[in-house]
TIGU-808470 format. One record per residue (C-alpha): residue in one letter; x, y, z. Coordinates in steps of 0.001 Angstrom, whole numbers, plus 500000, padded with zeros to 6 digits. Each point is the difference from the previous one (the first is absolute). Example, Ala and Ser with C-alpha at 12.3 -4.5 7.8 and 13.67 -1.06 7.14 Angstrom:
<nodes>
A512300495500507800/S501370503440499340/
</nodes>
This chain:
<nodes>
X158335018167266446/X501037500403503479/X500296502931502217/X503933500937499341/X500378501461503484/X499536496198500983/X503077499092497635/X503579499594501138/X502844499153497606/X497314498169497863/X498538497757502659/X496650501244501786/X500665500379503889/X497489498557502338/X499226502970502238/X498314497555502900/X503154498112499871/X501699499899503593/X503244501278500281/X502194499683502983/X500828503980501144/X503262500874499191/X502966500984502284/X501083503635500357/X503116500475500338/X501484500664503079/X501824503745499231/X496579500892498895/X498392502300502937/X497362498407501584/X497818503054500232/X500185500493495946/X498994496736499393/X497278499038502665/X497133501640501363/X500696502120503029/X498254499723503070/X497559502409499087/X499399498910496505/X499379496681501844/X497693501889502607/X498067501503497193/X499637496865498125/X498751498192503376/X497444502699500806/X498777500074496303/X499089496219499814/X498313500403503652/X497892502430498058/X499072498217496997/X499302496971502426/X497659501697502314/X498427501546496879/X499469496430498384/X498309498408503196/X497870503179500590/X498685499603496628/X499288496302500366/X498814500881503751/X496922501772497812/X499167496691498275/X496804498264501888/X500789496673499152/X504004500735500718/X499789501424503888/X499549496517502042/X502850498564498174/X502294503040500625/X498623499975503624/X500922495756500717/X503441500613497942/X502503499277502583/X501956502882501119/X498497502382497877/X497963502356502314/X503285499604502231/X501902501446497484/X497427502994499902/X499846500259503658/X504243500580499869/X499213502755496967/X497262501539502404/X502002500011503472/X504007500651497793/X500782503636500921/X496208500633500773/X500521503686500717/X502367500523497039/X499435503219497612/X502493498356497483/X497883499835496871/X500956496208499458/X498959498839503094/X496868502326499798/X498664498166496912/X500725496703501641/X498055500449502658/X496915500887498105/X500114497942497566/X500731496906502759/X496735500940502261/X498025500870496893/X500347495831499080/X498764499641503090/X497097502325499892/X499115498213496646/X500804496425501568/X497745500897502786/X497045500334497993/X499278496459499111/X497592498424502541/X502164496799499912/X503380501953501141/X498926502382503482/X500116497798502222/X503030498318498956/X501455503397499663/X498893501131503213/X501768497020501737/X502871500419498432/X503111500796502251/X500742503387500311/X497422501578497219/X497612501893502157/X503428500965501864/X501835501463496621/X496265501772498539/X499402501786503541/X503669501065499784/X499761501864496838/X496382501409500796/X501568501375503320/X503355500895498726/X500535500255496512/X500682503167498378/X498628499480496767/X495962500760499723/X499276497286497244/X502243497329502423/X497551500989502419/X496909500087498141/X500664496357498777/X500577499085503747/X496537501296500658/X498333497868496857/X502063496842501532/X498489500353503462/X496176501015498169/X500631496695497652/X501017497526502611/X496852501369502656/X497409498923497312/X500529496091500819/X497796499246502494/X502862497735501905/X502138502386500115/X498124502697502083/X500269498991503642/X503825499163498978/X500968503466498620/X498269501805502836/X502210498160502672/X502909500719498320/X502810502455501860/X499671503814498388/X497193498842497245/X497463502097501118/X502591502613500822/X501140500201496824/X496276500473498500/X499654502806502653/X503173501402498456/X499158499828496062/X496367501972501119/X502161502509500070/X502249499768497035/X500816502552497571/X498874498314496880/X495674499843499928/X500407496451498680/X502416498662502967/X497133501166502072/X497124498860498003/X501391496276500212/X501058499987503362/X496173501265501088/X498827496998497439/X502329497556502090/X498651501158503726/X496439499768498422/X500844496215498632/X501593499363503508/X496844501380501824/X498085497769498337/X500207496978501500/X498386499909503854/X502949498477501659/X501871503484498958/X497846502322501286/X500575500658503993/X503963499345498925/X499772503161497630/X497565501798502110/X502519499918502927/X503109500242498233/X502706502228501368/X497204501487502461/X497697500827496635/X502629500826497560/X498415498737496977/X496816501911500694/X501681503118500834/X502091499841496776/X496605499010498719/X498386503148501066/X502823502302498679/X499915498297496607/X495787501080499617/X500799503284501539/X503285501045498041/X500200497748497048/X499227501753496514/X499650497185497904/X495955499129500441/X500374496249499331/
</nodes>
């Protein structure tokens, strides 16, 4: 026998059946019978949620991060969520922004994907942004994994080091309040320092910035790694 809540009048309704939406009348008040603007709002900042949730669970899959890296318009689409209201405390906006750069930490871990992330317009712009700026510690902490990630391709070295406030921003997370921010950002400046063609530029950075920071980090630091 068949499920009686299916049954109408005898004949079984198709519940996948389309149906065209019907008309409200018009001396019915809008507001009673529509979503408001902020039910609307709420509904719009949910689904952002569950989406950024969905690709940084698939972002964890090996065999899943070059195709979500060469989908077109996708790491744009995280670069808006990363850069939209980037000092924001609202707790929507919060949650988008870590969940957005934490795809990209994950994306940047596949050897196939850092230098094509690292090229990408505006990336290195929208990571250093949040390490500098952001508010949040994890937002930070995932900006510090990004630059740490993308410094272990060899290619990508000389490029990184050139780039406006990069080495800066390193200089900056040394001295960040979370142990991990810092512990990545020294891992990135060690990856960087690497490579030969780096060394003089860090040496002389910002009249010996880097070692300075450097110093204070052995001296003052209490984490031993």
């Amino acid at each position: 026998s068949h499920d009686p809540t299916f049954r109408n009048s005898g004949v079984e309704e198709d519940i996948f059946q389309f149906r065209e939406p019907e008309k409200m009348p018009k001396s019915v008040d809008s507001e009673a019978s529509f979503l408001s603007d902020h039910d609307n709002e709420f509904v719009c900042d949910l689904a952002i949620q569950k989406v950024l949730k969905i690709l940084r669970y698939f972002s964890r899959v090996l065999s899943a991060m070059e195709l979500l890296a060469q989908q077109p318009g996708l790491v744009d689409s995280l670069l808006y969520r990363m850069k939209k209201a980037a000092q924001s405390n609202d707790e929507n906006e919060i949650s988008a922004r870590v969940d957005a750069i934490a795809v990209i930490v994950n994306l940047a871990c596949a050897e196939e994907n850092k230098i094509l992330l690292v090229y990408h317009p505006g990336l290195l712009d929208a990571v250093i942004n949040i390490a500098n700026h952001d508010p949040i510690e994890e937002a930070r902490e995932h900006a510090a994994i990004v630059l740490m990630n993308l410094a272990y391709a060899e290619e990508n070295k000389v490029h990184m080091v050139n780039q406006d406030h990069l080495l800066d921003t390193l200089v900056h997370l040394l001295s960040d309040v979370s142990p991990f921010t810092r512990r990545y950002a020294s891992a990135a400046l060690f990856t960087l320092a690497c490579t030969y063609a780096n060394t003089a530029v860090m040496t002389r950075h910002c009249d010996g910035g880097i070692l300075e920071a450097l110093r204070k980090v052995l001296l003052n630091d209490p984490i031993d790694e």
